[in-house]
C-alpha positions in Angstrom: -14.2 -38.9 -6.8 -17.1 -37.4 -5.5 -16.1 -33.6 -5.4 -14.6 -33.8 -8.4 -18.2 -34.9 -9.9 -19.5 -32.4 -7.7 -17.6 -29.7 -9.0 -18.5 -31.0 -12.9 -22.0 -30.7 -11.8 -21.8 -27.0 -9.9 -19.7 -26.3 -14.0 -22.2 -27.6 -16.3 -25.9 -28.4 -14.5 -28.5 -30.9 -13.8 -27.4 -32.9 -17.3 -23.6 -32.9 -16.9 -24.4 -34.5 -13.2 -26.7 -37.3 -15.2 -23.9 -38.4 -18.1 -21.0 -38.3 -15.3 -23.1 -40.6 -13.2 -23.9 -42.4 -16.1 -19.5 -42.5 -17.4 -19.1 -43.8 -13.9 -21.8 -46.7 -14.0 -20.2 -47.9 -17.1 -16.3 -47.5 -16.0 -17.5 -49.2 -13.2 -18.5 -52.5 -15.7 -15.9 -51.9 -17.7 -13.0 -52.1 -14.7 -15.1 -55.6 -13.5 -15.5 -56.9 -17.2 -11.5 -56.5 -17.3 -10.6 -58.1 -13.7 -12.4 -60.8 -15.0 -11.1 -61.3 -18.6 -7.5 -61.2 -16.4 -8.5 -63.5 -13.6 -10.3 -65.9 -15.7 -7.9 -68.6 -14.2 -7.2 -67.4 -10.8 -11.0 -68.0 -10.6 -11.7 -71.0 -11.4 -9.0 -71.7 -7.8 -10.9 -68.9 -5.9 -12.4 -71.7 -3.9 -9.0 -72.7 -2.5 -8.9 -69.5 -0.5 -10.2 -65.8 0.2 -7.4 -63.8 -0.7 -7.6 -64.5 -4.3 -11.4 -63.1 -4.2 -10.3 -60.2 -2.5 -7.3 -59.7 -4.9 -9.6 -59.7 -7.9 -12.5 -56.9 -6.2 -9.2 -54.7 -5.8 -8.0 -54.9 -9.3 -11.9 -54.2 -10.2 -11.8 -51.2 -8.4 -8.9 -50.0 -9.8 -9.4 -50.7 -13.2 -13.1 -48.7 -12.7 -11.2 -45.7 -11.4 -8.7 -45.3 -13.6 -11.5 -45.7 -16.5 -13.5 -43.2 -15.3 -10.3 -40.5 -14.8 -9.5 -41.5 -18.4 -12.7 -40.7 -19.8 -13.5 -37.7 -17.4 -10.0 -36.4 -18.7 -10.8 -36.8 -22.2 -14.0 -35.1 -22.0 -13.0 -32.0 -20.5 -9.0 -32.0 -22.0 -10.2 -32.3 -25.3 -12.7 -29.4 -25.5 -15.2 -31.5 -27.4 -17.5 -29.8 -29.9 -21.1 -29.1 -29.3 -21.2 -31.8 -32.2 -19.6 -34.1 -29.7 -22.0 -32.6 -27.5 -25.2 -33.5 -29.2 -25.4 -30.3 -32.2 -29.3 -30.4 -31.5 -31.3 -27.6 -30.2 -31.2 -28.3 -26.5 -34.2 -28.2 -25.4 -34.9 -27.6 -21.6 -37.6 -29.0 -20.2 -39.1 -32.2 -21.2 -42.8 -30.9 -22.8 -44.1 -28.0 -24.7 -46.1 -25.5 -22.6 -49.5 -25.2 -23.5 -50.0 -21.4 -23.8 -47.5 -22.3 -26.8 -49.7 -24.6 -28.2 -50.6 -22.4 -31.6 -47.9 -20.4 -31.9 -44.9 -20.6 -34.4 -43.0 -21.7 -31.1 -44.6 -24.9 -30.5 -42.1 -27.0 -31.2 -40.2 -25.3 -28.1 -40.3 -27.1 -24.7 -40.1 -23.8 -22.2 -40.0 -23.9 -18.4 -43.7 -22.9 -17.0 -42.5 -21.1 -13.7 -41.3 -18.1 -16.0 -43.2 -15.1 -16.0 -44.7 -13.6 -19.4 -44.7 -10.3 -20.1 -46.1 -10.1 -23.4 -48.4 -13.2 -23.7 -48.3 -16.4 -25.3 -45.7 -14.5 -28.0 -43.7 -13.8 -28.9 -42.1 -15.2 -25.8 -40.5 -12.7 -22.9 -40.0 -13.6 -19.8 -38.3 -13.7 -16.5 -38.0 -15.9 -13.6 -39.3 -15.0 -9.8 -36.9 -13.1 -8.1 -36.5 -15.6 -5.7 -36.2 -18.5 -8.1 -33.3 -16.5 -9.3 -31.7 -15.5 -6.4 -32.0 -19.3 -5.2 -30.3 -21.1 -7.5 -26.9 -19.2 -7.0 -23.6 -18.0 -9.1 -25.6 -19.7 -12.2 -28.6 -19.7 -13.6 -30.0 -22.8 -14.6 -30.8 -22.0 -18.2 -34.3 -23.2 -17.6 -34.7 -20.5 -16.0 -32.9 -17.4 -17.9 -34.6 -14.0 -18.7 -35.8 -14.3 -22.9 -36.2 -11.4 -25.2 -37.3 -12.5 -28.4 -38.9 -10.0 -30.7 -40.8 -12.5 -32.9 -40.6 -16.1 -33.4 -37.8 -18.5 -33.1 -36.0 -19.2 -36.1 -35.4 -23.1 -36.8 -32.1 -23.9 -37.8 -29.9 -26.5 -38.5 -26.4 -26.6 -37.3 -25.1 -28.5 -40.6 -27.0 -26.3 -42.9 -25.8 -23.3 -40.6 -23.8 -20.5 -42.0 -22.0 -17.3 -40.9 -20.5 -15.0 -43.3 -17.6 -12.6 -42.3 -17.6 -9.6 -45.1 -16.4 -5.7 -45.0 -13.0 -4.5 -44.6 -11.2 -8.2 -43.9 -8.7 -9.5 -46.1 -10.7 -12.4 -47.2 -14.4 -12.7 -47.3 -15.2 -16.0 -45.9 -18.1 -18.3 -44.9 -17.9 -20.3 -41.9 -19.6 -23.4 -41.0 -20.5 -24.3 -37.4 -18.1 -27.0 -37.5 -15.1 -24.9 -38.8 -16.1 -22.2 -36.1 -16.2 -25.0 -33.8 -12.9 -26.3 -34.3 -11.1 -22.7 -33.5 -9.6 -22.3 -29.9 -12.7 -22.3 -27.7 -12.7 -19.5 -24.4 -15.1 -20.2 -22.3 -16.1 -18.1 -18.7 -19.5 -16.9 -16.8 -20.7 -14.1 -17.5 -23.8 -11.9 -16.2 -26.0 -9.7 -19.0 -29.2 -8.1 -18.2 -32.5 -6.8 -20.4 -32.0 -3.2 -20.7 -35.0 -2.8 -19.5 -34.8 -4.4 -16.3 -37.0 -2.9 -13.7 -39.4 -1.2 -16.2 -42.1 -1.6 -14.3 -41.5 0.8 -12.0 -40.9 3.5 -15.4 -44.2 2.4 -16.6 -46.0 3.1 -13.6 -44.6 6.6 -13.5 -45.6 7.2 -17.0 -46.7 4.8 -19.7 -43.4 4.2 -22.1 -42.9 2.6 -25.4 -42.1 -1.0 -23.9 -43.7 -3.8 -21.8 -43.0 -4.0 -17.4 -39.6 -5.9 -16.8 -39.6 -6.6 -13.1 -35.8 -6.9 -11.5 -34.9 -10.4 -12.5 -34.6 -9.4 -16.1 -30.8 -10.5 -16.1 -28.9 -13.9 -15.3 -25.4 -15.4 -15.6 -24.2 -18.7 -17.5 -20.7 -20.4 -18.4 -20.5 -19.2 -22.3 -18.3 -20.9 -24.4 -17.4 -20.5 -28.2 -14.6 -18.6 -30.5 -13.0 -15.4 -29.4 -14.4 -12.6 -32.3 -10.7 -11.7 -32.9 -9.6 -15.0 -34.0 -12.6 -15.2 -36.8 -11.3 -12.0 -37.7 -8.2 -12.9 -37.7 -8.7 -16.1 -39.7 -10.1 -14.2 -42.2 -6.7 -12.8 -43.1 -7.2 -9.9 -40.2 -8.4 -6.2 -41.3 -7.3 -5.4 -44.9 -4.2 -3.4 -44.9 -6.1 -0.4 -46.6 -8.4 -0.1 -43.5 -6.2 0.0 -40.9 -7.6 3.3 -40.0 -11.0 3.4 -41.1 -12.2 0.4 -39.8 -13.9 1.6 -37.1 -16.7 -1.5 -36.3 -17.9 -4.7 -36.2 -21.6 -5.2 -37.4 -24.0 -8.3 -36.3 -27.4 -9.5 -37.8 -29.3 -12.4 -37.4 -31.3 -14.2 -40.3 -32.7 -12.3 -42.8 -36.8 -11.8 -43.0 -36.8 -12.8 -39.4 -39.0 -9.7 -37.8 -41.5 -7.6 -39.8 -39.4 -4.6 -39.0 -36.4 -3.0 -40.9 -35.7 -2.8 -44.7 -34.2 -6.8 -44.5 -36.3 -8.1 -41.8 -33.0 -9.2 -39.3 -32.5 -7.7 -35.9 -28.7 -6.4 -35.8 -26.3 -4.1 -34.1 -23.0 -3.1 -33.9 -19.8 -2.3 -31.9 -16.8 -0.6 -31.8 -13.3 -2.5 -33.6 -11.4 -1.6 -30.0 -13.9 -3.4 -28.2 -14.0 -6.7 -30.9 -10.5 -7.0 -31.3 -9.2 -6.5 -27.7 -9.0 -10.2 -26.3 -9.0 -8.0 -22.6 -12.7 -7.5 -23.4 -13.8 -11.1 -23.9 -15.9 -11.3 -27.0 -16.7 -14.2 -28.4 -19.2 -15.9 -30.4 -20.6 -18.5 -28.6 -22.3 -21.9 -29.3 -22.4 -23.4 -25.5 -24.3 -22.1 -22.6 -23.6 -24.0 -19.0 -21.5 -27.4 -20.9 -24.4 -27.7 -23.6 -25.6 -26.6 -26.9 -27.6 -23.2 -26.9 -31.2 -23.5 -26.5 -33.4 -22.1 -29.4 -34.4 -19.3 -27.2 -31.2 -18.1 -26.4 -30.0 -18.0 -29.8 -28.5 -21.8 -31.0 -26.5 -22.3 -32.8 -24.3 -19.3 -32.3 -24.9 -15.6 -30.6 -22.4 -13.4 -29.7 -21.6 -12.5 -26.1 -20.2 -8.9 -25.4 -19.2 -9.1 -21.5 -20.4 -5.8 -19.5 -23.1 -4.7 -22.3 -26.5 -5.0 -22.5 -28.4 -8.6 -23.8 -29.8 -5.9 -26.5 -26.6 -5.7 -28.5 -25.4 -9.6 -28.2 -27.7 -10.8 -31.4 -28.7 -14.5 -31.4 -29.0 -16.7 -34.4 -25.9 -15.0 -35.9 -25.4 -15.1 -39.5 -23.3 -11.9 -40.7 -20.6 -10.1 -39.4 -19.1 -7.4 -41.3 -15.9 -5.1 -40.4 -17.1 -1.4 -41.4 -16.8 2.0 -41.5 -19.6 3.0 -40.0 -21.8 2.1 -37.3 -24.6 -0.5 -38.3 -27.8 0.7 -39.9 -30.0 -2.0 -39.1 -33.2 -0.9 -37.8 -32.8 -2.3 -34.8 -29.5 -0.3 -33.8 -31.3 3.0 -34.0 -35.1 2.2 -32.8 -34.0 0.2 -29.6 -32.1 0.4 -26.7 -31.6 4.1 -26.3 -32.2 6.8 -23.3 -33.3 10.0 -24.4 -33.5 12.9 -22.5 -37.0 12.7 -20.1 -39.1 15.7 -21.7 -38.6 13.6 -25.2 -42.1 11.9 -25.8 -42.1 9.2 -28.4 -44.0 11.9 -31.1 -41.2 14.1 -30.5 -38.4 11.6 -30.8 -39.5 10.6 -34.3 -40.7 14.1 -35.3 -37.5 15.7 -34.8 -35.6 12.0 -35.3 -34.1 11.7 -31.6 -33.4 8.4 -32.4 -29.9 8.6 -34.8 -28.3 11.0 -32.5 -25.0 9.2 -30.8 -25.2 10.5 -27.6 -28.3 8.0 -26.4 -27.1 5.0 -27.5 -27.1 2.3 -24.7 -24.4 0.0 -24.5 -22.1 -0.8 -21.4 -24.3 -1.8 -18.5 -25.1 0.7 -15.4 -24.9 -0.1 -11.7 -27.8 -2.3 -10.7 -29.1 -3.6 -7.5 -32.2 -5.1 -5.9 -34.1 -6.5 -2.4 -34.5 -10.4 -3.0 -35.9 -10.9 0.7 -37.3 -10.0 2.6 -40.4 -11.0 -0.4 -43.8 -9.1 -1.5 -46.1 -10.0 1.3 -43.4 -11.2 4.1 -44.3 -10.7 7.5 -42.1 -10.7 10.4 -42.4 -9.8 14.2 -40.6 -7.6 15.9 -38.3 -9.6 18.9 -35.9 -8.1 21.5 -32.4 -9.2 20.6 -34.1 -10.5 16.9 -32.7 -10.0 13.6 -33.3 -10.4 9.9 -31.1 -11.0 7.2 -32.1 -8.7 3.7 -30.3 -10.0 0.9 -30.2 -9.1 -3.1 -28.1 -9.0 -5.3 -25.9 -6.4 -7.7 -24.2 -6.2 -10.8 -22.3 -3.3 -13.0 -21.1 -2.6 -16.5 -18.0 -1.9 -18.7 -16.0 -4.8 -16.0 -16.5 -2.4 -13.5 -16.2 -4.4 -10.0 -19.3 -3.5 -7.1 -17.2 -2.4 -4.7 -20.2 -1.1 -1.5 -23.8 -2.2 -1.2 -25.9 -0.5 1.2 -28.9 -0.6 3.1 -31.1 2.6 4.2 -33.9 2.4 6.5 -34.9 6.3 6.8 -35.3 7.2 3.1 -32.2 7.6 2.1 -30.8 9.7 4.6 -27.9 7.4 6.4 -27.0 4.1 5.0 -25.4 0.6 6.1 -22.9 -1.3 4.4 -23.9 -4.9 3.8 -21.7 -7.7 3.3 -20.6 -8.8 -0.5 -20.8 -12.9 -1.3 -18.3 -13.3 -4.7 -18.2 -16.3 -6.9 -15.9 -14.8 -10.0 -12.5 -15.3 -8.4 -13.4 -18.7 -7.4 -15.1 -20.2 -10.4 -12.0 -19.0 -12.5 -9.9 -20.9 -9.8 -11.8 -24.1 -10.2 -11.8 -23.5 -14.0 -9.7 -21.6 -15.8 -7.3 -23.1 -18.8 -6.1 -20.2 -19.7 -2.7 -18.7 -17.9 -3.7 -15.2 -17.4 -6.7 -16.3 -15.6 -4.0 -17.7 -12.8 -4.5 -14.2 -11.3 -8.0 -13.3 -11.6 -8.0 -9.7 -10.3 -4.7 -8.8 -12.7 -7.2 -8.8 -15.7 -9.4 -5.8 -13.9 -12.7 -7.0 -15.7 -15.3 -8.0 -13.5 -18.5 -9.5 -15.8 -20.8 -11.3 -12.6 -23.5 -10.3 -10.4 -22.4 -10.3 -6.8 -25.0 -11.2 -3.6 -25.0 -9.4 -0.8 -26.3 -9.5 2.9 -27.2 -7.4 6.1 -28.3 -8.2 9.4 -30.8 -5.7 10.7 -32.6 -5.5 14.0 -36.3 -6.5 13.2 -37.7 -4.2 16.5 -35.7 -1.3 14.3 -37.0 -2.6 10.8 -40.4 -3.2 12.2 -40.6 0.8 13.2 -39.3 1.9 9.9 -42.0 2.4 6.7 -39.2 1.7 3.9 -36.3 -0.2 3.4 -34.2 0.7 0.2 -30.3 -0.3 -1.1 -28.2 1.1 -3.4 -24.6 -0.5 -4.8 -21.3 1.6 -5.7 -19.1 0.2 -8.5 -15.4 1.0 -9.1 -15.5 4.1 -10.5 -17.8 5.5 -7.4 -21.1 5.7 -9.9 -23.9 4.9 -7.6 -27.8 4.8 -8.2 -30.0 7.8 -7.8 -32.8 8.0 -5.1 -35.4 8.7 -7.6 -36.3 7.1 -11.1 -35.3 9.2 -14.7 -37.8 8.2 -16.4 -37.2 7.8 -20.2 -39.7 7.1 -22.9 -38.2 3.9 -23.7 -38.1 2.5 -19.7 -34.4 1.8 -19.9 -31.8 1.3 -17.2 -33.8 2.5 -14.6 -31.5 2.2 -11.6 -33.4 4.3 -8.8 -32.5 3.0 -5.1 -34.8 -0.5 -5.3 -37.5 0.5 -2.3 -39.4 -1.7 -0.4 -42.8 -0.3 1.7 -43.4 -1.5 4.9 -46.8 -1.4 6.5 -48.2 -2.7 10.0 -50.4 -5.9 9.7 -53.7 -5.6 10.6 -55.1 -7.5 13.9 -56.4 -10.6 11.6 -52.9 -10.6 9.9 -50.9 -10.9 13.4 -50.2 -14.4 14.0 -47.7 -13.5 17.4 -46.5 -10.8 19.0 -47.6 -7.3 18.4 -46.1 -4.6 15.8 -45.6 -7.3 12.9 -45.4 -5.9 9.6 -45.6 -6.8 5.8 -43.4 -6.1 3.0 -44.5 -4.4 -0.5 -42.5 -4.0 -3.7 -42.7 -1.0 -5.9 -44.3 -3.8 -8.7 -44.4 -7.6 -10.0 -43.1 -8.3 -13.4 -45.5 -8.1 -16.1 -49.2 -8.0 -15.7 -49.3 -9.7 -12.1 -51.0 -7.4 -9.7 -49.3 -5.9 -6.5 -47.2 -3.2 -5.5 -47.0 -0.1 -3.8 -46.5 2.3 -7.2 -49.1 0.2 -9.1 -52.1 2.6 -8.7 -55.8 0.6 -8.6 -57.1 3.5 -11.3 -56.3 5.8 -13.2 -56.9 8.8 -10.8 -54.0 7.6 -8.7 -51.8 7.5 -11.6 -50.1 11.0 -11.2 -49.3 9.7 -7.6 -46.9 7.4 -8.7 -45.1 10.0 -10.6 -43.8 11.4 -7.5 -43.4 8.0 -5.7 -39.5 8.4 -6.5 -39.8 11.9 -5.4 -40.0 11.7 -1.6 -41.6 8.4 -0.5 -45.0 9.1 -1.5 -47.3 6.0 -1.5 -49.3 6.1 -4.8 -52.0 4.7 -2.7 -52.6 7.3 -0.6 -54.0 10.3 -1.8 -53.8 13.6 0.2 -57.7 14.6 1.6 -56.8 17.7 2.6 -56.6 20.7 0.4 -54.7 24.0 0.7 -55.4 27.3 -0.7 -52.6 29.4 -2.2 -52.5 31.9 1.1 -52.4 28.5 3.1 -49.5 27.4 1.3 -47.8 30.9 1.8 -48.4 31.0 5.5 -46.8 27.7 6.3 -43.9 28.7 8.6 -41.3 25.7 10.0 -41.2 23.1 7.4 -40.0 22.6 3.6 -42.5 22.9 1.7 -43.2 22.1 -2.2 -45.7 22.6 -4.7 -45.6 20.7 -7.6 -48.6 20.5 -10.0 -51.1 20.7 -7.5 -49.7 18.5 -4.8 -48.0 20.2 -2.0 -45.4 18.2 -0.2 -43.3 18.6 3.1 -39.6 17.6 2.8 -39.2 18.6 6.2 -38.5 15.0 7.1 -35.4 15.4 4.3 -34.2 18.6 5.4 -34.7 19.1 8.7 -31.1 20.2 9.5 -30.9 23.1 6.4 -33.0 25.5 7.9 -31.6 28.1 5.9 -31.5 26.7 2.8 -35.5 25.1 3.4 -36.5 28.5 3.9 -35.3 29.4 0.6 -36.2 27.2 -1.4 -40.0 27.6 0.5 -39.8 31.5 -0.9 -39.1 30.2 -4.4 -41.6 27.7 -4.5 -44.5 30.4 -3.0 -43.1 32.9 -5.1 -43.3 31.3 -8.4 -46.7 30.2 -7.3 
């Protein structure tokens, strides 16, 4: 009995754990409440001798158990509704934060350990790495990333209402309950920001949107109605638009942002993608065994495993089968990559934004350093050794196949060891029968941890540590940041500093040394590319470029016929800065030669 509430609790959270606890309390009563009202007789004799005592405390016992399997069975057999449930916006913690005090969102009770990144609101956040990384598999939804462009819309889940219009057989209007009582699918899933790890974008150069850090993603047990059965209830595509039905559009409620010719934030996505049960999209009106929170969209959002959270639109209210991709304002102005010479001036001068080619949907291959942590120290030991760990994830269902570890900028790397959870959670708790053979589906939607063991003398006389993660069709991430006016998917090697401690730092030992991310989500201050003014600025730009520390600004200056007469290294020249890659290629003599008569020769 006790795994099997363990494993509800490790399914469904801190709550789950409290009403199972709670169903077991009461079976418990009910199973002695019954041995009684059967022994009331046998009792009233119990005096002539122990075994009848004994006899009843037995029948107690079992009566309790089999009350709680009964009601454990029918709880999770059943598939109750989030009406069952409690249809109420759950709310997470147990009091409203006070910077929301004011706000349209003060009726929301938000968890206070998550970072801001835009203020009191609208509300976007993220969690400390660490807190993240910590909690496992799944996120506590306490703790999930928010992106919320304006304020929370308050709705009702009776007066809720989704419409399903465009090129179905039947228009029709759903309620939650109706939507509700369709065959549920429910599995975890991992989704980040599109922007995760802007930060490090912005402090190359300014973009249009505010400094993710690296835990702007998380992963939660979704549950709710496969988008191809609503389609399909509505009659299925119309039999004149077999062939040009080409997508599914998605909006939230009307007048809800000050942006846009209606006011809603929607998307779209291709019909192959919607109506292909393989892919897993579903509208969902659970997250972790509960209700959605108002944050993350209650009472329905759509979940689209392997894309971005951009495209999966919370508050759901229309969905419409079309020709075309959707229009909404949103769909173009958001969640795009465009080339790195485009500014914003010139993407809406010459209208960069409508052209297909940029649109961001499946997710790229992502990893990042949870320990060791900003500010760690450690001492060097003979024999010693410290374990890094972080965590990856990819797009499209792609599975992580190689993480590595590099300790000399990129030049050799070392596997680390991968930690999965997919394969067994769907063990543990999968109805359906194709999900009997986890790896016969070939879609992989969760993060993955992984570990190394490294020699701390060797870390200790290093002055970086970076990773980088492979997924299954061998697309890796680049050594240096593309940055893009928007700050998206930036997926650069994730590169921590290392310095030596100074004497009043050293606690033991000689040679210890401190760690330094590239940033800290949002506006907290720290990190090797964040520069301390605005002279220092340019520096960062070429932090991804070689290893150069923003902070430390070259004293010496070199005339042009300086420059020209350096003889046995690599040597660069790029807006005023000269650079020696020597350290990179050391073993292309050849080749550094040449490239050192380009660079002196355009100069």
């Amino acid at each position: 009995m006790n795994i099997k509430l363990w494993t509800r609790t490790c399914r469904y959270g801190e709550e789950a754990q409290k009403q199972r606890i709670m169903m077991m309390i009461a079976s418990l009563i009910g199973g002695i409440t019954s041995a009684i009202a059967l022994n009331v007789d046998s009792l009233a004799n119990a005096a002539q001798g122990s075994g009848m005592i004994m006899t009843f405390l037995i029948l107690a016992v079992v009566l309790a158990v089999f009350s709680y399997l009964f009601q454990n069975s029918i709880a999770y057999a059943v598939k109750p509704s989030p009406r069952a449930m409690g249809y109420k916006p759950r709310q997470l913690v147990g009091y409203v934060d006070g910077r929301d005090t004011g706000t349209p969102d003060t009726w929301i009770k938000r968890d206070p350990s998550l970072i801001r990144l835009t203020g009191r609101h609208p509300f976007n956040c993220e969690p400390p790495l660490k807190d993240l990384f910590d909690a496992g598999f799944i996120t506590p939804t306490k703790i999930h990333f928010v992106r919320n462009h304006g304020k929370v819309p308050r709705i009702s889940w009776d007066e809720h209402r989704v419409t399903v219009t465009g090129l179905v057989k039947n228009k029709t209007t759903f309620t939650m309950d109706q939507l509700a009582s369709l065959p549920s699918y429910e599995f975890p899933c991992t989704f980040p920001c599109a922007g995760n790890r802007r930060k490090e974008e912005n402090m190359v150069k300014k973009g249009l949107g505010f400094s993710w850090g690296a835990a702007a993603h998380a992963t939660s047990v979704w549950k709710g109605v496969r988008l191809s059965t609503v389609i399909k209830h509505c009659g299925g595509i119309a039999d004149t638009a077999t062939k040009s039905a080409k997508f599914v559009c998605f909006r939230g409620p009307l007048k809800e942002l000050p942006k846009g010719q209606d006011g809603s934030y929607g998307t779209s996505i291709a019909i192959d993608r919607a109506m292909n049960d393989n892919w897993d999209v579903i509208l969902a009106y659970a997250q972790n065994g509960l209700p959605l929170s108002p944050d993350h969209g209650f009472p329905l959002r759509i979940i689209i495993p392997g894309f971005i959270g951009g495209r999966m639109v919370k508050w759901l209210s229309h969905i419409e089968v079309s020709d075309k991709e959707s229009t909404n304002h949103f769909h173009y102005y958001d969640n795009r990559v465009l080339p790195s010479e485009v500014t914003a001036e010139r993407a809406n001068e010459e209208d960069w934004w409508h052209r297909p080619d940029f649109i961001i949907n499946d997710i790229n291959i992502q990893s990042a350093i949870r320990s060791p942590e900003h500010k760690e120290i450690i001492h060097p030991a003979p024999g010693k050794k410290y374990t890094v760990r972080g965590y990856a994830y990819g797009g499209g269902g792609r599975k992580v196949i190689r993480c590595e570890v590099s300790i000399d900028q990129g030049v050799t790397w070392m596997a680390a060891q991968i930690q999965r959870f997919e394969r067994e959670w769907y063990k543990k708790n999968a109805k359906e029968k194709c999900m009997d053979n986890f790896d016969s589906r070939g879609k992989h939607w969760c993060w993955i941890h992984w570990s190394i063991q490294l020699e701390t003398e060797l870390l200790c006389n290093s002055s970086e540590i970076r990773c980088r993660a492979w997924d299954s069709d061998h697309n890796t991430q680049p050594l240096h940041i593309a940055w893009n006016v928007m700050g998206m998917l930036n997926n650069s090697s994730y590169r921590l500093k290392i310095h030596k401690c100074e004497d009043k730092d050293r606690k033991e030992g000689n040679g210890a040394v401190w760690f330094e991310c590239p940033t800290l989500a949002g506006p907290q201050p720290g990190g090797w590319m964040v520069p301390k003014d605005e002279k220092v600025r340019p520096q960062a730009l070429y932090a991804s470029l070689g290893g150069i520390d923003p902070k430390r600004i070259p004293s010496k200056n070199f005339s042009l016929a300086q420059v020209k007469e350096i003889r046995n290294s690599v040597t660069l020249v790029i807006d005023g800065n000269v650079f020696d890659c020597s350290s990179v290629l050391k073993e292309v003599c050849s080749f550094a030669t040449c490239i050192t008569r380009i660079i002196t020769h355009d100069l």
